[in-house]
TORKOL-4160 file (C-alpha; in steps of 0.2 Angstrom, whole numbers, padded with zeros to 4 digits, m for minus):
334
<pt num="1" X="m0097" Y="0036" Z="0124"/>
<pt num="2" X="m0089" Y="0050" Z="0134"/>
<pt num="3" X="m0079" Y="0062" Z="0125"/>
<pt num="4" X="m0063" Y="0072" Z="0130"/>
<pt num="5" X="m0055" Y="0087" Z="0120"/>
<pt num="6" X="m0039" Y="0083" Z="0112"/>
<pt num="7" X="m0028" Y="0096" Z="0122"/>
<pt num="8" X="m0012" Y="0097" Z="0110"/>
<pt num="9" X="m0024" Y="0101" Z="0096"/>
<pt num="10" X="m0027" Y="0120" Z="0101"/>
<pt num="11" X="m0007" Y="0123" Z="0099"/>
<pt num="12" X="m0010" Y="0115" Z="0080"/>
<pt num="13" X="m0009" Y="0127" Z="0066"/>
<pt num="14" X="m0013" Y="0120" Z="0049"/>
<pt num="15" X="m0001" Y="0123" Z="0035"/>
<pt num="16" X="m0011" Y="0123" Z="0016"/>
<pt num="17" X="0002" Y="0123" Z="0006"/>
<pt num="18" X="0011" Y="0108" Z="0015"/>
<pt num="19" X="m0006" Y="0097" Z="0016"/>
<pt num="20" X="m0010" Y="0102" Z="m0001"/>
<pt num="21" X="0008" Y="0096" Z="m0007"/>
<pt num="22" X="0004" Y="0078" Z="0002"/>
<pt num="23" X="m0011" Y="0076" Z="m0005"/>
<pt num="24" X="m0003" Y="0078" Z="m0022"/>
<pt num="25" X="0011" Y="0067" Z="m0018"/>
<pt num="26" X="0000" Y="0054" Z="m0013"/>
<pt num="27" X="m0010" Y="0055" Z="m0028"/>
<pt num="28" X="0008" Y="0056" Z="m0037"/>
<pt num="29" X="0015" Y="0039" Z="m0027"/>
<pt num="30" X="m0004" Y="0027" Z="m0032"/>
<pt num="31" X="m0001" Y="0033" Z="m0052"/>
<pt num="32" X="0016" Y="0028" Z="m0049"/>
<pt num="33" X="0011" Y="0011" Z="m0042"/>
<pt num="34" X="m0004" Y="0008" Z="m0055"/>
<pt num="35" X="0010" Y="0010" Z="m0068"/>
<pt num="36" X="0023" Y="0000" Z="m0059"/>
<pt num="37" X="0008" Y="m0014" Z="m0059"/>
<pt num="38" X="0004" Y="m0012" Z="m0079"/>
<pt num="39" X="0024" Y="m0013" Z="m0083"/>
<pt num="40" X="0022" Y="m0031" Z="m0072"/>
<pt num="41" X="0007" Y="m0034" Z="m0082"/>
<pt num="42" X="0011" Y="m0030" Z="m0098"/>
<pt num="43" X="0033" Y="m0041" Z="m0093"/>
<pt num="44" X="0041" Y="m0025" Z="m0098"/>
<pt num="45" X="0053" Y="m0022" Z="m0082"/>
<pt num="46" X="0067" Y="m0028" Z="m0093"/>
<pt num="47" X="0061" Y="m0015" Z="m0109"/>
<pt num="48" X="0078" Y="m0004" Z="m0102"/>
<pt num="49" X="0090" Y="m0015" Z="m0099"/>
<pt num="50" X="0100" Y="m0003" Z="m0090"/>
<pt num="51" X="0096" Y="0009" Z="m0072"/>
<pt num="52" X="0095" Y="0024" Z="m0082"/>
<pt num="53" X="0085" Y="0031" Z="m0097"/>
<pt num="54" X="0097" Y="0045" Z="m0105"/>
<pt num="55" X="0100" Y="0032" Z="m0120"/>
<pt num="56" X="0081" Y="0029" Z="m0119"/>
<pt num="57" X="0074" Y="0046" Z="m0123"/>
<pt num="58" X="0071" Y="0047" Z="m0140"/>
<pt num="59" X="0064" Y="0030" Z="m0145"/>
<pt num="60" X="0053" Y="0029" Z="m0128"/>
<pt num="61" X="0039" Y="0030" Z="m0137"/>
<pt num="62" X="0040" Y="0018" Z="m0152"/>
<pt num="63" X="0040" Y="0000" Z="m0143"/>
<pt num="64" X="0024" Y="m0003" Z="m0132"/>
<pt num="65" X="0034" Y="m0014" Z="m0118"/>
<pt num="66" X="0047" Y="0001" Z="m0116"/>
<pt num="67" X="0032" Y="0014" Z="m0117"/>
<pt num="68" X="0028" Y="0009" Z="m0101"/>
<pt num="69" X="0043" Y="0006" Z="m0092"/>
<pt num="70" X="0051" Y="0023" Z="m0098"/>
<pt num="71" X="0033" Y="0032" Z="m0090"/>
<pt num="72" X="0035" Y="0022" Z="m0075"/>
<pt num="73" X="0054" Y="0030" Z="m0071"/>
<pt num="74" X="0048" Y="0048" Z="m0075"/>
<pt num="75" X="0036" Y="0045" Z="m0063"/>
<pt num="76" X="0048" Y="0039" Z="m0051"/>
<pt num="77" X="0061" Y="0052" Z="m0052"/>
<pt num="78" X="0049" Y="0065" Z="m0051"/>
<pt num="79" X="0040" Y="0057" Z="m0035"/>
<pt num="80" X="0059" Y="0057" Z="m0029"/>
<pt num="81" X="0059" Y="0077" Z="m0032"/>
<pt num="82" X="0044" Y="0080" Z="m0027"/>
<pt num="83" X="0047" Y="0072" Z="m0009"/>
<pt num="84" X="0063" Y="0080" Z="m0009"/>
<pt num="85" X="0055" Y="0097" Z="m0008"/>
<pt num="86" X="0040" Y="0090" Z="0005"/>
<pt num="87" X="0055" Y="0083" Z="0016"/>
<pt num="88" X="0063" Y="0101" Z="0017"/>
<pt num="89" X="0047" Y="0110" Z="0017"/>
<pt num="90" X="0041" Y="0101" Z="0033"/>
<pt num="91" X="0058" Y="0102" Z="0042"/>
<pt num="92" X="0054" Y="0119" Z="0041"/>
<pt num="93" X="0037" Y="0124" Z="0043"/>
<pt num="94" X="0032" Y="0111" Z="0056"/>
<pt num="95" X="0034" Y="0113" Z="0073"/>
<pt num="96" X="0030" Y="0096" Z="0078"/>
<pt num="97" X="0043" Y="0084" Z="0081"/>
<pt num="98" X="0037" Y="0069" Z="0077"/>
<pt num="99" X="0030" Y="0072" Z="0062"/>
<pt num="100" X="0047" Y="0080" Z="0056"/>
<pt num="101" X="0055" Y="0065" Z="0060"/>
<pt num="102" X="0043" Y="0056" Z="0050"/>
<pt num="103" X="0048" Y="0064" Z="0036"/>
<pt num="104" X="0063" Y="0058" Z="0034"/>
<pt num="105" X="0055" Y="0040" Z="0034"/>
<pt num="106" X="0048" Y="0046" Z="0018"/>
<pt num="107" X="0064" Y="0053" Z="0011"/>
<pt num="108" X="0076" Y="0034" Z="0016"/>
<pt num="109" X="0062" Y="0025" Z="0007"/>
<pt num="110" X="0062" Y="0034" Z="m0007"/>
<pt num="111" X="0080" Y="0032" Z="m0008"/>
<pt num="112" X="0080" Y="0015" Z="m0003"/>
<pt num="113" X="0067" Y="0010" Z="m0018"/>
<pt num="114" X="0079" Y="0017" Z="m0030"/>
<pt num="115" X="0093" Y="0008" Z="m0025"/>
<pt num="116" X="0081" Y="m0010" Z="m0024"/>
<pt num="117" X="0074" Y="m0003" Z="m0041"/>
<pt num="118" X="0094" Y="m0003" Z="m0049"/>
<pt num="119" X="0096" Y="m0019" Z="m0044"/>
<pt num="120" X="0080" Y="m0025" Z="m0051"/>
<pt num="121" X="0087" Y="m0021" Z="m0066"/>
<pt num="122" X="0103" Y="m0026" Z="m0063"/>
<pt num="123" X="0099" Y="m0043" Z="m0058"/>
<pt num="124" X="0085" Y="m0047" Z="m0072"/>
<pt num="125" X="0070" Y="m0043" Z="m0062"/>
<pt num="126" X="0075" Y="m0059" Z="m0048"/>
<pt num="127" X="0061" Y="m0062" Z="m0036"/>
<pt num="128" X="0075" Y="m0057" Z="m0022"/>
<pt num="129" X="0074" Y="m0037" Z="m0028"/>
<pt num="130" X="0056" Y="m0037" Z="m0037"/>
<pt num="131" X="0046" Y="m0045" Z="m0021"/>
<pt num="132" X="0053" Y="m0032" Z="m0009"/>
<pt num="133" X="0054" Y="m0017" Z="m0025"/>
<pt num="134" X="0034" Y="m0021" Z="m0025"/>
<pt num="135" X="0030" Y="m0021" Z="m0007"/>
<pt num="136" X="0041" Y="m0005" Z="m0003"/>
<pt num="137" X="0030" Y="0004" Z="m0015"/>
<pt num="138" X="0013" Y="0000" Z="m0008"/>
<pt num="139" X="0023" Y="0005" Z="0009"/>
<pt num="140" X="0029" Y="0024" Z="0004"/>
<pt num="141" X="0009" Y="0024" Z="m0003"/>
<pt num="142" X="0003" Y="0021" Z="0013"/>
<pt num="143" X="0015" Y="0033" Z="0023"/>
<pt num="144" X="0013" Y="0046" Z="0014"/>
<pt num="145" X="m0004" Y="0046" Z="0014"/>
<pt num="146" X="m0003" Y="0048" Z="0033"/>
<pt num="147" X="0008" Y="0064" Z="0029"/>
<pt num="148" X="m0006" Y="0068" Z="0022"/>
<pt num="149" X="m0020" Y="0065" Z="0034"/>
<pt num="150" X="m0010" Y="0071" Z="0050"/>
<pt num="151" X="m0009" Y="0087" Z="0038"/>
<pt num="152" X="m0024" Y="0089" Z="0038"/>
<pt num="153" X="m0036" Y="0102" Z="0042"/>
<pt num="154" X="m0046" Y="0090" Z="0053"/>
<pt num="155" X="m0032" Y="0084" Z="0060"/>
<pt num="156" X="m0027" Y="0102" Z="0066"/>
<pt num="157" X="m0045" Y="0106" Z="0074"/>
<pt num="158" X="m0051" Y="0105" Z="0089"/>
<pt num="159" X="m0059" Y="0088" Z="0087"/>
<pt num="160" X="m0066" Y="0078" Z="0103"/>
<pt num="161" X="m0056" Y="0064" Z="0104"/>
<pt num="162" X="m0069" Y="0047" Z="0108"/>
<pt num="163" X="m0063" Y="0036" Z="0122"/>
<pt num="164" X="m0069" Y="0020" Z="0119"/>
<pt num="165" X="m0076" Y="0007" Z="0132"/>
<pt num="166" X="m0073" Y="m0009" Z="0125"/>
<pt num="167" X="m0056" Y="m0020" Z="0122"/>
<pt num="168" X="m0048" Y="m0023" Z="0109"/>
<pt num="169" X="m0047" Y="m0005" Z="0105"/>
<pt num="170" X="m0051" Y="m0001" Z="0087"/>
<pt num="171" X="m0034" Y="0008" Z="0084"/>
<pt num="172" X="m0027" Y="m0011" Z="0089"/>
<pt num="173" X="m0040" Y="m0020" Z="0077"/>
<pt num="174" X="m0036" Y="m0005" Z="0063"/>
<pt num="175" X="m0017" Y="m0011" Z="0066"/>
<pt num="176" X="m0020" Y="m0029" Z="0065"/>
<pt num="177" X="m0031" Y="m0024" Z="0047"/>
<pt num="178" X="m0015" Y="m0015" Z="0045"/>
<pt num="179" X="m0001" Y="m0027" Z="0047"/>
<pt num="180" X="m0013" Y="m0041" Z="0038"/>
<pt num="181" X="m0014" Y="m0030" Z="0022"/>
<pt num="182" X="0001" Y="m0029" Z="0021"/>
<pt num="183" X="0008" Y="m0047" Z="0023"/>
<pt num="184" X="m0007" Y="m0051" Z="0009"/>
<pt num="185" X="0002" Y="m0038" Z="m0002"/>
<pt num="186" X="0019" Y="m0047" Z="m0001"/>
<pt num="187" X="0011" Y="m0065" Z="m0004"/>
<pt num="188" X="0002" Y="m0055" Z="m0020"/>
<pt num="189" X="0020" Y="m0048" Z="m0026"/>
<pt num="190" X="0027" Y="m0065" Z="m0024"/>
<pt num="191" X="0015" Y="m0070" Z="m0033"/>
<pt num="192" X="0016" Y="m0060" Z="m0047"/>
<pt num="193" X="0035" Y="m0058" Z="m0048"/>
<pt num="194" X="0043" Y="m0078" Z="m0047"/>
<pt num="195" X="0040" Y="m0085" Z="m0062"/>
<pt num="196" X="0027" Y="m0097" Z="m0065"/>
<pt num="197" X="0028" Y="m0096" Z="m0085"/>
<pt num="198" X="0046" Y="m0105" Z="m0084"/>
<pt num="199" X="0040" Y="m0116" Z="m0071"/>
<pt num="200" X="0026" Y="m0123" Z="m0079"/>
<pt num="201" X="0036" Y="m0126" Z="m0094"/>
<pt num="202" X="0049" Y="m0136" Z="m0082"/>
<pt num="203" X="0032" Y="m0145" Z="m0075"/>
<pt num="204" X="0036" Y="m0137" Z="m0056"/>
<pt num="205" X="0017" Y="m0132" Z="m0056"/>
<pt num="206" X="0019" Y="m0133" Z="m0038"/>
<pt num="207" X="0026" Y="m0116" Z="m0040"/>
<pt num="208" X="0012" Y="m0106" Z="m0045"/>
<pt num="209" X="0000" Y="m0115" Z="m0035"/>
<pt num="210" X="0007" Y="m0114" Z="m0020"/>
<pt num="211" X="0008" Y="m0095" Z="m0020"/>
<pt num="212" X="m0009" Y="m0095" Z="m0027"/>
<pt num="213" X="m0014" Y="m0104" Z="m0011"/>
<pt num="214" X="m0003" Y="m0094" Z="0000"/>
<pt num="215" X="m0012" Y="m0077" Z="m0006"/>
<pt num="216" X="m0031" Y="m0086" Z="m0006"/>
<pt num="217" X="m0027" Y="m0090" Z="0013"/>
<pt num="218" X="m0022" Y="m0073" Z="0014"/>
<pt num="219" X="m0037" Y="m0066" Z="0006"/>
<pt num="220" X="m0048" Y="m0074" Z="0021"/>
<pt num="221" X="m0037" Y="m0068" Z="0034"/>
<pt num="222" X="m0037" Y="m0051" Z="0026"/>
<pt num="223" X="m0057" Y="m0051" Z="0024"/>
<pt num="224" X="m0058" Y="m0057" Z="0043"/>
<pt num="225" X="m0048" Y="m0043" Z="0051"/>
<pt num="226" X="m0057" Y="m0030" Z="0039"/>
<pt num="227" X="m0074" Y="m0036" Z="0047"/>
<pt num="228" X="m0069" Y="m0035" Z="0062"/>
<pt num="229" X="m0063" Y="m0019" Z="0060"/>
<pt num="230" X="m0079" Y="m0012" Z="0050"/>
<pt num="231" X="m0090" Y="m0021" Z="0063"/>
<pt num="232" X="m0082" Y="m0010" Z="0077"/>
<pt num="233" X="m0082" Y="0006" Z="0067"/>
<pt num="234" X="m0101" Y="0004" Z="0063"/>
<pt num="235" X="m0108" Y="0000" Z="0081"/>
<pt num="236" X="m0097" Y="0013" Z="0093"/>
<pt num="237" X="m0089" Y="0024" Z="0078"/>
<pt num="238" X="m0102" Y="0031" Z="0065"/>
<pt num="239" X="m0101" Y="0048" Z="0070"/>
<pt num="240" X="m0085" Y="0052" Z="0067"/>
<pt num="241" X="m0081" Y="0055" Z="0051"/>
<pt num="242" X="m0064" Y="0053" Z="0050"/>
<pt num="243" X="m0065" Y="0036" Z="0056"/>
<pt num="244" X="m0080" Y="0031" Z="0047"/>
<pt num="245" X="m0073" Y="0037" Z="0029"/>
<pt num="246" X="m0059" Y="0024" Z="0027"/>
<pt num="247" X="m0069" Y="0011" Z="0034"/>
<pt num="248" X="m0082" Y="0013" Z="0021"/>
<pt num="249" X="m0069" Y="0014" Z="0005"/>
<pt num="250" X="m0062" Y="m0002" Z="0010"/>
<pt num="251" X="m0080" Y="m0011" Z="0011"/>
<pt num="252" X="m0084" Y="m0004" Z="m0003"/>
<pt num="253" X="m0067" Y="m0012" Z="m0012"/>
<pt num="254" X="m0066" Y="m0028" Z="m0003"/>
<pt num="255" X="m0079" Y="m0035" Z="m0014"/>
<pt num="256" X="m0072" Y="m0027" Z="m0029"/>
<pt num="257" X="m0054" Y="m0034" Z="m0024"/>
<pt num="258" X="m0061" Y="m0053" Z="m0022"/>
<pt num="259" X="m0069" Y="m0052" Z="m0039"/>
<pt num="260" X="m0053" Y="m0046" Z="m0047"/>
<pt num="261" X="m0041" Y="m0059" Z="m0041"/>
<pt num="262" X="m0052" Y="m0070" Z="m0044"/>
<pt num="263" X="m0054" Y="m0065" Z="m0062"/>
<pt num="264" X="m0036" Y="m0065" Z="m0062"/>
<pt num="265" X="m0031" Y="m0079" Z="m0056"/>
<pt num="266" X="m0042" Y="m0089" Z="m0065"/>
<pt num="267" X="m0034" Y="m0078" Z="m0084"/>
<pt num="268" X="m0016" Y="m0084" Z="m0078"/>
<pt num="269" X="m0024" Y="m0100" Z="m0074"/>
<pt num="270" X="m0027" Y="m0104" Z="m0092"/>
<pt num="271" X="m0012" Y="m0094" Z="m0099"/>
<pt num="272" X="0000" Y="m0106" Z="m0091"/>
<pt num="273" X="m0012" Y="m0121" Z="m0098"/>
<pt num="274" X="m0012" Y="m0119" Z="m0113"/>
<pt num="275" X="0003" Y="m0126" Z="m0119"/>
<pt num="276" X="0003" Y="m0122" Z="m0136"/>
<pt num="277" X="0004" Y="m0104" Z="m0131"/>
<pt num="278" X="0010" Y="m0104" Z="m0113"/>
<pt num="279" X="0029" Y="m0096" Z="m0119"/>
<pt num="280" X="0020" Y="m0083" Z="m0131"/>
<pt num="281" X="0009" Y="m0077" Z="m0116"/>
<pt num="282" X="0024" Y="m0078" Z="m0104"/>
<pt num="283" X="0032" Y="m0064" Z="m0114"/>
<pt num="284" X="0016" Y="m0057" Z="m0121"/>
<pt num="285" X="m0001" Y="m0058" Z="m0109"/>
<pt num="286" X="m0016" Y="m0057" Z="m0114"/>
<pt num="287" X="m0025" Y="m0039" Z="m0115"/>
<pt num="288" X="m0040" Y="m0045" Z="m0104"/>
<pt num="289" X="m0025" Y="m0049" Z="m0090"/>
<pt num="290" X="m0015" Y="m0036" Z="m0093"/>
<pt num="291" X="m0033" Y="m0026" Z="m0087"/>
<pt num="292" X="m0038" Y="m0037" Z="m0074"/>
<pt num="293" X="m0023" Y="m0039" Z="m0066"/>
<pt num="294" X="m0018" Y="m0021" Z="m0064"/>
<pt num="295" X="m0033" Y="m0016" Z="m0058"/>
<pt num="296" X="m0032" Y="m0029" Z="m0045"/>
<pt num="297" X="m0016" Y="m0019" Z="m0038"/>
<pt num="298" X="m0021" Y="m0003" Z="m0041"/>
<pt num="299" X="m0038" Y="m0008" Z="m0029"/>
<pt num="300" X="m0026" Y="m0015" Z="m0018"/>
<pt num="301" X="m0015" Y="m0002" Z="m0016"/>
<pt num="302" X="m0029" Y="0009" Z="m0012"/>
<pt num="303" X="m0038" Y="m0003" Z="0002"/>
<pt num="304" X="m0019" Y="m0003" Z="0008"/>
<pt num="305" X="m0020" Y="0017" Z="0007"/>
<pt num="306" X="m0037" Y="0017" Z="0016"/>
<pt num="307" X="m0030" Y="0006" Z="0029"/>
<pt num="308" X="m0015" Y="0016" Z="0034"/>
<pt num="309" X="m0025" Y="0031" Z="0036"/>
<pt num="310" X="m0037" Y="0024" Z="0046"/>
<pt num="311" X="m0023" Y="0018" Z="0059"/>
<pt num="312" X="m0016" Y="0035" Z="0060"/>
<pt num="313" X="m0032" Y="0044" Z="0064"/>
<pt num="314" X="m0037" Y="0031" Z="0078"/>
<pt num="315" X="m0022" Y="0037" Z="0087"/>
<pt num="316" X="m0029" Y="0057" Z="0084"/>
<pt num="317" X="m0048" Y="0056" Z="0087"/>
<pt num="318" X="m0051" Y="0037" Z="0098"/>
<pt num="319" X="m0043" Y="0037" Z="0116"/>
<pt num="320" X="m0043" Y="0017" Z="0119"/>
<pt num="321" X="m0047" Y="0012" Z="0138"/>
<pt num="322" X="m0034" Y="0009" Z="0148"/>
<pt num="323" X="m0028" Y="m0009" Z="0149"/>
<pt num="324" X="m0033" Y="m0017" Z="0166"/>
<pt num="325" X="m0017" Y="m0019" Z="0176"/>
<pt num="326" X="m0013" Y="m0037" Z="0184"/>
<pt num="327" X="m0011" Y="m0041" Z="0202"/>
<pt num="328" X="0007" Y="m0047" Z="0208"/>
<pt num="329" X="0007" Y="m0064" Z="0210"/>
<pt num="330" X="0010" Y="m0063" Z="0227"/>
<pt num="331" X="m0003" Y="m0055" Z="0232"/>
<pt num="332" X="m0017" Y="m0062" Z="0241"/>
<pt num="333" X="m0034" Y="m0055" Z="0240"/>
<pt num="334" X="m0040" Y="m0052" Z="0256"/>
């Protein structure tokens, strides 16, 4: 492949302090969304039964279910702080334009999972408010790990940029791998967040297995667009670092993923069998799918991360080939 210097990248000057802040809030955003997982896990969004947690503070500690909610909201509110000061920070210190106005992508979505997050509580954890609270949180992980990566020190260098020879480009495949993610991690909220205990107690098993198929089918797809992506990567890209890292954590966790839902799936299976204790488990899983299942989004979230950081350096260090433009129709070839 023929290379070409990436010109703007001389005028780049990295910031530390602002990359090391992203790389924290990152870090910050996956616990948040591993304990937002274990509260699902463990059906203690309801512990608080109200937005706030001043009349929460002293007792936080005594009930398990609330335990975990109460962490999950200190979490929150100092992921909300700590984006705060990152928002003003980069407004700042940052010349570039873009990436100043990508910041305040970060900032709305906070505030915008907040106000989802009050009315999860306000209207008992509905499917409406907890579908779209779950997604969004995958969605602020994955951007702000790309605050993070177009901080970054190789981001700033002088890096050849590859131009690549064949179509589709891999930032297009990297976006496909992208989009497919993340339509699998709204199937998985849904999943997780309409209530198959009470449907199966209605005998609407339909409903469970109907989102179970939905996310299988998107399993596939997902797996599909990720091979193609790792193919790609592996025959014209394994020289360049930057692209080959993400690519190699997300094979490595595919497998890991499929084994998880798997194991999953089939724990919820035979919770909601089991009729004698199907409204106990409903309230009270398991301790083996508490565990399974919150590892299965935490392994997610970070394939969803990986993913995300990958698309954003493909538009730094590949230069697709241009698009071969089509003839007027009325034209004749001589």
């Amino acid at each position: 492949m023929n290379t070409e210097p990436k010109s703007p990248s001389s005028a780049l000057v990295y910031n530390p302090w602002l990359h090391r802040l992203a790389l924290f809030l990152t870090c910050w955003t996956f616990l948040v969304v591993v304990i937002g997982g274990t509260v699902k896990s463990h059906e203690a969004g309801l512990s608080i039964p109200e937005p706030f947690i001043f009349h929460w503070i002293k007792d936080w500690y005594k009930t398990p279910n609330l335990k975990w909610e109460f962490f999950h909201r200190m979490l929150v509110g100092v992921l909300g702080g700590g984006t705060l000061l990152l928002v003003i920070a980069i407004q700042f210190f940052e010349k570039r334009s873009s990436v100043r106005n990508f910041s305040w992508l970060l900032l709305l979505s906070v505030i915008a999972q907040a106000v989802i997050g009050y009315l999860t509580v306000r209207m008992f954890a509905h499917p409406q408010t907890s579908v779209p609270h779950a997604a969004l949180g995958q969605s602020f992980l994955a951007m702000m790990a790309s605050m993070a990566a177009i901080l970054s020190p190789s981001w700033m260098g002088s890096t050849a940029s590859l131009t690549e020879k064949n179509q589709p480009s891999v930032r297009n495949l990297a976006r496909a791998n992208l989009i497919m993610i993340f339509v699998q991690l709204i199937l998985g909220a849904a999943l997780r967040h309409d209530d198959q205990a009470k449907a199966f107690l209605e005998g609407r098993e339909w409903v469970f297995y109907s989102h179970l198929l939905a996310h299988f089918i998107g399993a596939i797809a997902v797996s599909y667009f990720l091979a193609r992506v790792i193919m790609r990567v592996f025959r014209e890209h394994r020289h360049q670092i930057e692209i080959l890292k993400p690519v190699k954590f997300m094979m490595m966790l595919l497998g890991v993923q499929l084994l998880l839902g798997m194991a999953a799936a089939l724990l919820k299976i035979l919770a909601l069998t089991d009729h004698e204790n199907a409204s106990l488990y409903a309230s009270f899983p398991q301790p083996a799918r508490v565990w399974t299942a919150t590892a299965h989004v935490a392994v997610g979230a970070l394939i969803f991360l990986c993913s995300a950081v990958l698309f954003v350096r493909t538009h730094r260090f590949v230069t697709p080939i241009a698009e071969p433009v089509a003839a007027p129709l009325n034209e004749v070839p001589a």
